[in-house]
C-alpha positions as CSV (number, residue, x, y, z in Angstrom):
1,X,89.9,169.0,34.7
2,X,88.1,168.5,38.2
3,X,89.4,169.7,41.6
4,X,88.9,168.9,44.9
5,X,88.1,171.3,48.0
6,X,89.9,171.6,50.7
7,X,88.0,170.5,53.6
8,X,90.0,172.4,56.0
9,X,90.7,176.1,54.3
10,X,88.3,175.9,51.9
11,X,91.2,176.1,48.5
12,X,90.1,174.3,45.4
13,X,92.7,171.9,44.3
14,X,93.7,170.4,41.4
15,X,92.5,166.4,40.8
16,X,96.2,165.4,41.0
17,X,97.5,167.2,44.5
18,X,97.5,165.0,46.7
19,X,97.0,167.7,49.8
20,X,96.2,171.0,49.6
21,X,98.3,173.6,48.1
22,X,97.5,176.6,51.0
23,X,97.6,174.2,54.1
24,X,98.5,170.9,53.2
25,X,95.4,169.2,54.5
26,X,95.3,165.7,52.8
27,X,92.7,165.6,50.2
28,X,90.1,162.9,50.1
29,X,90.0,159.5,48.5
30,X,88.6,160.5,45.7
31,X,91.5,162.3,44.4
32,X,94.1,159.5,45.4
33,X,92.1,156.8,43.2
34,X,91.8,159.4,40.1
35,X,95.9,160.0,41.0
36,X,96.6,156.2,40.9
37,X,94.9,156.3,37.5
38,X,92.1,153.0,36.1
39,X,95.4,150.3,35.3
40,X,96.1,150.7,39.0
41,X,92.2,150.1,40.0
42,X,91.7,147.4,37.4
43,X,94.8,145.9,38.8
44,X,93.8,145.6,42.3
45,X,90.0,143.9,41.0
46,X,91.8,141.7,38.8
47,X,94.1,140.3,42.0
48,X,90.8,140.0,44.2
49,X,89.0,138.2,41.4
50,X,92.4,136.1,40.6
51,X,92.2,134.9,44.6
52,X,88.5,134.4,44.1
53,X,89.4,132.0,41.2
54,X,91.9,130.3,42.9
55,X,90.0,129.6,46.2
56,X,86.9,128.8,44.3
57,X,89.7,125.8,42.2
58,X,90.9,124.7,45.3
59,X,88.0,124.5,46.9
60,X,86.7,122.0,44.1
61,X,89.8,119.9,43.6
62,X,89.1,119.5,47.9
63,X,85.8,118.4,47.4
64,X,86.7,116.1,44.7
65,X,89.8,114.8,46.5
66,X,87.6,114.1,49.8
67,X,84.7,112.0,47.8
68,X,87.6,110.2,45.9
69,X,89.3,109.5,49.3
70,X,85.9,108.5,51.3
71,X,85.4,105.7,47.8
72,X,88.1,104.6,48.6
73,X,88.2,103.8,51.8
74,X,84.7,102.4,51.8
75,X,86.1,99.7,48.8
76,X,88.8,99.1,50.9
77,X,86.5,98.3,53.7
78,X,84.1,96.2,51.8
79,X,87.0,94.0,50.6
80,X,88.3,93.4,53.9
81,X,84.9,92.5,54.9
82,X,84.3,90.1,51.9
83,X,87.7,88.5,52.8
84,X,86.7,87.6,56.4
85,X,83.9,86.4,55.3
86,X,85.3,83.9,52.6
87,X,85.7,80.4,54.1
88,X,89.4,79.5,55.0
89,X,91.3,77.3,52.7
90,X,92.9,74.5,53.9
91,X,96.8,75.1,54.8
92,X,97.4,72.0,52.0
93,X,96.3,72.6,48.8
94,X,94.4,69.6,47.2
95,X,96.0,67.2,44.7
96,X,94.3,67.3,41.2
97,X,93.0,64.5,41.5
98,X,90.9,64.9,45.0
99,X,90.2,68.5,43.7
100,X,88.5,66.8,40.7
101,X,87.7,64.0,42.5
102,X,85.3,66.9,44.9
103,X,84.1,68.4,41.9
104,X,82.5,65.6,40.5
105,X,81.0,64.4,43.5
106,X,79.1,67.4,43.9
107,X,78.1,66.9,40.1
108,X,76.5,63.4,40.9
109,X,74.8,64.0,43.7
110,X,73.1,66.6,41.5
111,X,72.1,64.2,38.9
112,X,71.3,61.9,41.6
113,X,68.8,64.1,42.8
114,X,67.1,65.0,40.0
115,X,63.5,63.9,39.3
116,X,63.7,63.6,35.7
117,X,66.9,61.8,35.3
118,X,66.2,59.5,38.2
119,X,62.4,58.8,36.1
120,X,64.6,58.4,33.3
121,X,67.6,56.1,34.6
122,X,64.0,54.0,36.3
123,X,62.3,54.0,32.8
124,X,65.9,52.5,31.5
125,X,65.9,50.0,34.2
126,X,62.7,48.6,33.9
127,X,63.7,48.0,30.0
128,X,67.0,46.1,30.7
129,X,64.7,43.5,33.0
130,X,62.0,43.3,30.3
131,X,64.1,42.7,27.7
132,X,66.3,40.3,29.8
133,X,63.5,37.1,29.9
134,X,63.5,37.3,25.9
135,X,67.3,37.1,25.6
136,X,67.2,34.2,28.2
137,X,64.4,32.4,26.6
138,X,66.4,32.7,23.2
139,X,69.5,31.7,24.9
């Protein structure tokens, strides 16, 4: 068993008083932590690290939260941008027919403007008038 002086008289005290037994001069710290026994002080480190843990969590879920938020917003931005920046559609939708009649426009000024089908459809051409003076001449 330990004891504690009295600072003030001088008495040696027993561990668990908490003041002195001659004058009543509060003991130290020391014998107030050894009173309160090691549950009590594992207790109290088991709180602080318990609010440690739970600030360190929230802190993450924040950080998470924010960079999930910020994505977001900068999607939402680029779409609006890629929106504005589509051409505008004509307040009449087009009948299937022009809509298909468009489509293969585009599709024969393509072939139009190609080098080897235009050699080709030439090549073709200057066949059909060779062969035309023989079926003529047979005729």
């Amino acid at each position: 068993m330990h004891s504690n002086k009295c600072r003030n008289c001088g008495l040696v005290n027993a561990d668990s008083d908490m003041g002195c037994r001659r004058c009543g001069f509060p003991l130290g710290k020391a014998s107030r932590s050894s009173v309160r026994g090691p549950r009590a002080a594992a207790r109290v480190s088991s709180i602080l690290y318990m609010l440690l843990a739970v600030t360190l969590i929230g802190g993450a879920v924040y950080y998470v939260y924010n960079g999930f938020e910020k994505s977001f917003n900068e999607v939402k931005a680029s779409e609006a941008k890629r929106l504005a920046a589509q051409p505008k559609q004509s307040p009449m939708p087009l009948s299937r027919s022009e809509s298909d009649q468009q489509r293969t426009d585009s599709y024969k000024n393509a072939v139009a403007n190609s080098p080897n089908l235009s050699a080709s459809q030439k090549h073709n051409d200057d066949i059909k008038q060779l062969m035309q003076p023989a079926k003529q001449a047979s005729k």
